[in-house]
Backbone as a ProteinNet text record, in pm:
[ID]
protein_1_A
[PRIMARY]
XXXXXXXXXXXXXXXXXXXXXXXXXXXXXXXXXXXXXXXXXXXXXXXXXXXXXXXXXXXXXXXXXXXXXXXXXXXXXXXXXXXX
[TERTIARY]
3145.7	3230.2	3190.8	3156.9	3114.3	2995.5	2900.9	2773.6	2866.8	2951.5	3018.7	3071.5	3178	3232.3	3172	3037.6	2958.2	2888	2854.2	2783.5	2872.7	3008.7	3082.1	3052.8	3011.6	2930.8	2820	2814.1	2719.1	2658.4	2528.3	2481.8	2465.8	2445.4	2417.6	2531.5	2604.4	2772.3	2838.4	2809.6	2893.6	3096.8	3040.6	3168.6	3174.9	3295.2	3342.2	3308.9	3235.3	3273.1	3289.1	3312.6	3370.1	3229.9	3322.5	3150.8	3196.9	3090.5	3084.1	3046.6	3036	2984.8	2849.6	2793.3	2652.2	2584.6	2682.3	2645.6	2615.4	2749.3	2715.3	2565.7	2551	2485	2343.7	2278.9	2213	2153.5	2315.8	2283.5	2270.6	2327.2	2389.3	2275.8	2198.2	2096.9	2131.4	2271.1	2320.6	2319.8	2360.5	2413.4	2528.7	2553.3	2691.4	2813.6	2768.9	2911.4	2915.5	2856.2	2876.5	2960.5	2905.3	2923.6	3109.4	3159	3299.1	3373.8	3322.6	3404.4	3437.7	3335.5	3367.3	3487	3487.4	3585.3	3693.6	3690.3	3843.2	3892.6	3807	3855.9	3921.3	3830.5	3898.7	4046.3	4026.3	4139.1	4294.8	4285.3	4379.1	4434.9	4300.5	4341.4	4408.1	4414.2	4452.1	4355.3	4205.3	4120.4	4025.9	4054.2	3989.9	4096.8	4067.4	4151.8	4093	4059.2	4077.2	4115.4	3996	4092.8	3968	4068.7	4012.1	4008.7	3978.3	3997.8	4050.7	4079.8	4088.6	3968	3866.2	3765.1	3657.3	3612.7	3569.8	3382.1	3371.4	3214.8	3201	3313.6	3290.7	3348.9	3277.3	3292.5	3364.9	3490.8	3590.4	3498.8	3595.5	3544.7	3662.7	3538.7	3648.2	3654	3760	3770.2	3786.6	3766.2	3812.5	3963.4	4064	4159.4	4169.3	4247.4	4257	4235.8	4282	4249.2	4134.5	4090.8	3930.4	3826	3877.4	3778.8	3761.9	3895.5	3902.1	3842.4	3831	3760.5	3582	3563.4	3426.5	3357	3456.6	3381.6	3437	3490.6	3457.7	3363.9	3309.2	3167.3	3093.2	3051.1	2932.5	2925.8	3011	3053.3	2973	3018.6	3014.5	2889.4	2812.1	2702.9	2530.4	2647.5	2522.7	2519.4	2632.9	2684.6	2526.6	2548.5	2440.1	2284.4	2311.1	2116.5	2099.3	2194.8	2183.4	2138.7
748.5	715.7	583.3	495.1	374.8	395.4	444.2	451.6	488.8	574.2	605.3	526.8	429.8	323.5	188.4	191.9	119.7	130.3	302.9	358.9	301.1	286.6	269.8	117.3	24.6	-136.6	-126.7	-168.6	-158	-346.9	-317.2	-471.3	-571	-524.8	-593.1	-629.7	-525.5	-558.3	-650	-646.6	-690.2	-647.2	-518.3	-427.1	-319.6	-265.4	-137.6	-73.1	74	162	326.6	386.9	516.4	594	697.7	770.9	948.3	1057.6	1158.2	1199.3	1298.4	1359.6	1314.6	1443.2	1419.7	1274.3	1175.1	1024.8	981.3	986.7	971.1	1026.2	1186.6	1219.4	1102.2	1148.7	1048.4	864.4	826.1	724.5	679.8	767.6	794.3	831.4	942.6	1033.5	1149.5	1197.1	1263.6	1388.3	1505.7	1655.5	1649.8	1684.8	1733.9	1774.5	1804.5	1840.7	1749	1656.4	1518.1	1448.2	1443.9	1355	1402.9	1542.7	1587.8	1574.6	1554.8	1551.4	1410.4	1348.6	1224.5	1138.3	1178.4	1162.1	1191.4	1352.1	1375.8	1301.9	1272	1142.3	1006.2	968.7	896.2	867.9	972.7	1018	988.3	1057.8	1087.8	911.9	841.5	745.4	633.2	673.8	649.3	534.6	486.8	432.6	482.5	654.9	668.7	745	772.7	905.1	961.3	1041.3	1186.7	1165.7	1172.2	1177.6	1292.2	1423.5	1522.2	1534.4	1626.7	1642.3	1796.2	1823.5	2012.7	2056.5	1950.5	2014.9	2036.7	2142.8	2207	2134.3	2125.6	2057	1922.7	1813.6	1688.2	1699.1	1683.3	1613.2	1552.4	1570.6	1497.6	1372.1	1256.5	1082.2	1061.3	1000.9	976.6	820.5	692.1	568.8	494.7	388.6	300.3	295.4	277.6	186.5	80.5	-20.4	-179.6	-160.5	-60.1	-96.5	-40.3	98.4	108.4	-17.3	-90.2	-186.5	-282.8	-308	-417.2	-402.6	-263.8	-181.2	-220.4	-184.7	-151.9	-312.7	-443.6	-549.6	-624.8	-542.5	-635.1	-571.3	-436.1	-345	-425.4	-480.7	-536.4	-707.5	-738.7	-879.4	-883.6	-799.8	-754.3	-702	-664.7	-633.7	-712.9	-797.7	-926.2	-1014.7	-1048.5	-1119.1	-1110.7	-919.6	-902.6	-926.6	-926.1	-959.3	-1082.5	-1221.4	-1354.5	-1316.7
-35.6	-147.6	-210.8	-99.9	-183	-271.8	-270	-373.3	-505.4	-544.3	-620.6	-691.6	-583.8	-653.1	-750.4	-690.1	-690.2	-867.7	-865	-1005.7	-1109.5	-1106.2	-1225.2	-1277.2	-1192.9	-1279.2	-1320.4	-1453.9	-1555.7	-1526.8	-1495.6	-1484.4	-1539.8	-1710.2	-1806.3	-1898.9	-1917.8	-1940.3	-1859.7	-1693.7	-1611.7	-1641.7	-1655.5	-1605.1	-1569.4	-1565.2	-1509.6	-1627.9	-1599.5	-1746.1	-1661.8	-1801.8	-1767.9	-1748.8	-1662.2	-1620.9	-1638	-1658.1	-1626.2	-1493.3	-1438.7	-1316.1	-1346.7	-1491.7	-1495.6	-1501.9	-1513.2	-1519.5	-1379.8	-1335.4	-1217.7	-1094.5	-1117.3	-1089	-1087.4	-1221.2	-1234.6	-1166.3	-1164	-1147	-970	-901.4	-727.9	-695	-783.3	-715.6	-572.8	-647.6	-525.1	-623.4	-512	-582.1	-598.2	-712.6	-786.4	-718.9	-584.6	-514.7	-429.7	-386.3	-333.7	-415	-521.9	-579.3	-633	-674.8	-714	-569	-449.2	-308.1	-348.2	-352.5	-325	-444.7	-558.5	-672	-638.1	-543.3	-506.4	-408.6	-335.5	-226	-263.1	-390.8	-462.7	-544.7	-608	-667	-578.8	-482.3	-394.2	-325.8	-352.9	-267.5	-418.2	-544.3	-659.1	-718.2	-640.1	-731.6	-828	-847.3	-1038.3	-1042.8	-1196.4	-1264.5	-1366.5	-1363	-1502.4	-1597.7	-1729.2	-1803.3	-1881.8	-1957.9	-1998.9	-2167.1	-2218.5	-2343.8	-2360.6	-2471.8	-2560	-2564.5	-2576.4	-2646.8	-2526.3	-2482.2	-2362.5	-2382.8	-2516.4	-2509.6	-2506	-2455.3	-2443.3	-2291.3	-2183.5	-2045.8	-2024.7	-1911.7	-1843.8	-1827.2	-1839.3	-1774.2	-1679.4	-1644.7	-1476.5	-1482.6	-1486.1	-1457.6	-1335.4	-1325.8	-1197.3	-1265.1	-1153.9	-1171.1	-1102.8	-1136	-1094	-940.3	-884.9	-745.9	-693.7	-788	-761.7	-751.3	-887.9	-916.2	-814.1	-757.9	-614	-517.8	-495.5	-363.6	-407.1	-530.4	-564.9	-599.3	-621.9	-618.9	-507.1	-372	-267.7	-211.8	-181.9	-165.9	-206	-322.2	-405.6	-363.3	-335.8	-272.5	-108.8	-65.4	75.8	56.6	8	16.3	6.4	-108.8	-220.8	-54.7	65	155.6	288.4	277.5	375.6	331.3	160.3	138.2	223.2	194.5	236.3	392.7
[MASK]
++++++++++++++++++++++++++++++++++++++++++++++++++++++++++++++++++++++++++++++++++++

């Protein structure tokens, strides 16, 4: 789940942004059903959410919420910790 949390910071922005599956995909380098387990894991634990459209040819985005984001920049904290 953490690689996940992780995909949603944009480096050059230095933020959170919204992502698709196929984004994600991409950016994780995982398969597609890794990658929708792991969202629902998320979900449930209430750090992203869904948000859909009517229109069936624009892709659900999936967001951090505030406490995703907490989770996902103490991961990146905790991580930058072990390069040192």
């Amino acid at each position: 789940m953490s690689y996940v949390l992780r995909a949603f910071w944009h480096k050059s922005r230095k933020t959170f942004v919204p992502m698709t599956v196929n984004d994600l995909e991409r950016k994780c380098g995982l398969d597609r059903q890794r990658i929708i387990s792991a969202l629902r894991r998320l979900c449930e634990l209430k750090a992203v959410t869904l948000t859909r459209t009517n229109n069936h040819q624009v892709p659900a985005v999936w967001n951090l919420t505030d406490y995703g984001q907490h989770l996902a920049t103490q991961m990146m904290q905790q991580q930058e910790r072990i390069k040192l």
